[in-house]
N, C-alpha and C positions, 0 to 999 in steps of 0.2 A: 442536429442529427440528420444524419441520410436519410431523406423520405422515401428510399426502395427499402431498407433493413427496417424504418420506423413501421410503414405499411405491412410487412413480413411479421412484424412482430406484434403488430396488432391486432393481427387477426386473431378471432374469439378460435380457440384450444379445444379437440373433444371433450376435456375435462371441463374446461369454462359451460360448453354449451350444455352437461350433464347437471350441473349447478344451478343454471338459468332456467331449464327444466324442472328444476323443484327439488334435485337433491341438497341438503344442507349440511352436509356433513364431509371432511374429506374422506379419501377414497384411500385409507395408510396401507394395501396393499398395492400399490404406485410408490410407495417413498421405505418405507418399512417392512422388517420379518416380524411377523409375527403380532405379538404385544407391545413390542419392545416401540419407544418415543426417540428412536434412533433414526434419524433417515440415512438410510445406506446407497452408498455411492453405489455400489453392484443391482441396484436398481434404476439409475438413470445413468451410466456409463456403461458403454459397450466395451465386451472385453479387451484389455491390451488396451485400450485410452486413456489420458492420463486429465485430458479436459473436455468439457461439452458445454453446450449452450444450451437455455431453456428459459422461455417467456413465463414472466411474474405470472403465477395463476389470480386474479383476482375475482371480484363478487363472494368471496368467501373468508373468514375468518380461520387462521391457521396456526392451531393452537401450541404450546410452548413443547419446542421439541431441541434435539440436539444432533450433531450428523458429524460422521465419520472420513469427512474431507472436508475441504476450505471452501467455502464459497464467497463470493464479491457478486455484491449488487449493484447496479448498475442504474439509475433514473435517468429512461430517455425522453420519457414528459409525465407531466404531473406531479402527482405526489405519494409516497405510502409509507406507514405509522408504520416502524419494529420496536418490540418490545426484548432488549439485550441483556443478558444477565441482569434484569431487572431494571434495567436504565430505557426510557423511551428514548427513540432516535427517529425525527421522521427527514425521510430525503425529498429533497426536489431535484428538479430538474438540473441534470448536470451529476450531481450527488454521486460518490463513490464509496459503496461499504465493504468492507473486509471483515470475515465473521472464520474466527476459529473454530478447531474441532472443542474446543476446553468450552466455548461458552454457550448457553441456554438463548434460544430463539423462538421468537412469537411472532407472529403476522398479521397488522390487521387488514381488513376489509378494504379492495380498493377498487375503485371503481372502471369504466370502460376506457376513460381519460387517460389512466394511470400508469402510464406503459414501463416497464422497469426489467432488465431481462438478465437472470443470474449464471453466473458461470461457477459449472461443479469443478473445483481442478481438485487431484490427491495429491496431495504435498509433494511427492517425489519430483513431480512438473517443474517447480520454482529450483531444482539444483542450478539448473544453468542461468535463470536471472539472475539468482543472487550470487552467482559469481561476479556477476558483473558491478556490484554495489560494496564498493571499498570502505565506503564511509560508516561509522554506527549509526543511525536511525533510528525510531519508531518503527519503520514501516520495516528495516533487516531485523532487527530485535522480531518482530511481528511474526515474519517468516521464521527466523531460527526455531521460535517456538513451536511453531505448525510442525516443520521436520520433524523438532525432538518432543513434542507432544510433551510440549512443558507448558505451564501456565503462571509466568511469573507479569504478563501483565493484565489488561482488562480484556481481553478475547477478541477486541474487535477495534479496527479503526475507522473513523470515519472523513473523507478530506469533501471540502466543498470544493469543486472543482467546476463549477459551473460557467462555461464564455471562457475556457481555458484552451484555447483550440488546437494546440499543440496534444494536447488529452482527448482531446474528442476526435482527434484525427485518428490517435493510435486505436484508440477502443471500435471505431469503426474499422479500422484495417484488421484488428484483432476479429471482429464479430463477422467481416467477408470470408478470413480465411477458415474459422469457424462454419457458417454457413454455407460452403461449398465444398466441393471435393478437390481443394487446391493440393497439390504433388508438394512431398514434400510438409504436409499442413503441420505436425508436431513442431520442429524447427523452424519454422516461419512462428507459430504462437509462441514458441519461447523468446525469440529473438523478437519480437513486437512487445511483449510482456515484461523484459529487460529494459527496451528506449521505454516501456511504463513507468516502471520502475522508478526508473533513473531521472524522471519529471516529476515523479511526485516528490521525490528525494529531493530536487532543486526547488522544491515549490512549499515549506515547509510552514508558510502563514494559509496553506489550505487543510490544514491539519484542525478538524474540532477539537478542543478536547473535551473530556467524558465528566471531569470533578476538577477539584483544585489544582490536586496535584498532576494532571493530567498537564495543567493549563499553563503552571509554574515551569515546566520541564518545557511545554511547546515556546514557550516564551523565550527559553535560553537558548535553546535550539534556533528559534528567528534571529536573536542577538548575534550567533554566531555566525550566520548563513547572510547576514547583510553587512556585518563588520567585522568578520574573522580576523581583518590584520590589526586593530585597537584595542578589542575585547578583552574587558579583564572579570576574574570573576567579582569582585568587589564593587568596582563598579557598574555590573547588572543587577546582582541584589540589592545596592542600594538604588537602583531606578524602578528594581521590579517592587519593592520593599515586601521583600523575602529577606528572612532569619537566616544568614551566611549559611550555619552548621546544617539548619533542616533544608535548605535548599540541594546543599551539596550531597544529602544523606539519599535524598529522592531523585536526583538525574544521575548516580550511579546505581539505584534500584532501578532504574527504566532503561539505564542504557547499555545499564555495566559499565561502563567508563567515568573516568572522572571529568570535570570539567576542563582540567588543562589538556588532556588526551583528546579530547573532542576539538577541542581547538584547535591542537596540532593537527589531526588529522586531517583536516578541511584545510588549514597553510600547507601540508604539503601535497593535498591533493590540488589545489592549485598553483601552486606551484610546480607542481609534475605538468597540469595541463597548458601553462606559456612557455615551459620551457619546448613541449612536442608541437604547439601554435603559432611562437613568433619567436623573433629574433633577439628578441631584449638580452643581456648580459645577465649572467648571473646572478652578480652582484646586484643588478635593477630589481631581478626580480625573488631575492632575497628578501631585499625592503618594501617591496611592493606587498608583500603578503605576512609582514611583519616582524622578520627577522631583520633587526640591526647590525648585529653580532654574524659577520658571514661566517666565518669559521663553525661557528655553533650552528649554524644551518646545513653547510657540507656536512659535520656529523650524523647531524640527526636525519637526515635526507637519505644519504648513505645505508644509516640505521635502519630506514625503515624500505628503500627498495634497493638494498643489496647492492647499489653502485653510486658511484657520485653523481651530482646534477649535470654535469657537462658530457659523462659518458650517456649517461643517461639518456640526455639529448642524442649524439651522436649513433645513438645504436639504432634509432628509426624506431 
């Protein structure tokens, strides 16, 4: 982490120093109306902002509350305990969490060490990243949810991302433009937020998961993203020694797709990307990404971006 943003962010908070003073309690007219265990974005975003930054409050215990935008937590050192929908999750350093509006959040106690710094976005933010993410995922499923304020999976993800520096380059260029009055600052976060995106998307063994089924689904997921041109479903369940039918019942509840859709998707999204990278022949890289059968790859190539692979190419 940059020691000018880590120092920035280290520093003890009006609210920290009221704490350290002897109050014990938070302060829910800072995060909350009223009674209500909601923390509301129109409390820590200024109007017409779609995203803000704000240093982990620690020295204090922050009891189980739930909030009306997406936040991601971020550990720039240390460590600190969440309690999520009921699940502990503690992050270290490096640590990337993503917490929905649908799930229940607890906070423990963290101390001066613990530097962690959360960004408030309202869903409407991520339109334009997740344009940019073709593939199904976890982390697209994640977002589509946040939008449509659906809750079909566990509310939150968590990726260890830690000495990933490709990741730690963007979250610092996310956290300058953040931190400043850079021109232009919405479109540069979404645009920094998208190459986020699109890293964690390629990095899919940084993915915890939460329970079994979490674990089953990230498993296939890996299979795919390191052998998408040999993969077959049969032969993952029997390495992962998963039950064919309950495997296949639970990465179309996570994903919405089937397994063979998942598959495809990733061959021709590679295969989109050497046909716009290199020279290779069609035909090469047909095979390359597991189509034997050329013909059946024109189609389905076709099928899914609207022109053949050679126009394709050709159109820049």
């Amino acid at each position: 982490m940059d020691r000018e943003i880590l120092a920035r962010l280290s520093k003890i908070t009006a609210e920290e120093q009221s704490i350290l003073d002897g109050r014990t309690t938070i302060d829910r007219g800072l995060y909350m109306q009223g009674r209500s265990s909601i923390v509301n974005a129109k409390k820590l975003l200024a109007s017409g902002k779609l995203i803000t930054i704000r240093p982990h409050t620690r020295f204090i215990h922050f009891p189980e509350h739930t909030h009306d935008y997406v936040e991601v937590v971020y550990m720039c050192a240390g460590r600190t305990r969440h309690i999520v929908s009921g699940r502990q999750i503690e992050l270290a350093q490096g640590d990337l969490l993503f917490l929905s509006q649908s799930c229940t959040h607890e906070v423990c106690r963290a101390e001066k060490q613990d530097i962690a710094v959360n960004f408030i976005v309202l869903p409407d933010f991520f339109n334009a990243p997740l344009a940019a993410m073709e593939e199904e995922t976890p982390l697209r499923r994640f977002l589509v949810d946040c939008l449509c304020r659906q809750n079909s999976g566990p509310g939150y993800l968590h990726f260890d991302v830690s000495g990933v520096k490709p990741i730690e380059n963007l979250i610092e260029n996310l956290l300058w433009t953040l931190l400043e009055e850079t021109p232009n600052k919405r479109k540069m976060s979404q645009m920094t937020m998208a190459l986020l995106f699109l890293q964690l998307t390629g990095r899919a063994e940084t993915l915890v998961p939460g329970d079994q089924e979490d674990a089953a689904v990230i498993q296939v997921l890996r299979c795919i993203e390191s052998d998408y041109a040999g993969c077959s479903f049969g032969k993952i369940s029997a390495q992962l020694h998963y039950d064919p039918s309950w495997l296949s019942r639970k990465i179309k509840a996570a994903t919405g797709k089937t397994f063979t859709q998942l598959v495809q998707e990733k061959r021709l999204a590679q295969a989109a990307f050497l046909l716009k990278n290199t020279n290779r022949n069609v035909s090469d890289i047909s095979v390359a990404v597991g189509y034997e059968n050329i013909s059946y790859f024109h189609r389905i190539f076709a099928a899914a971006f609207g022109k053949s692979p050679r126009r394709y190419r050709n159109d820049g």
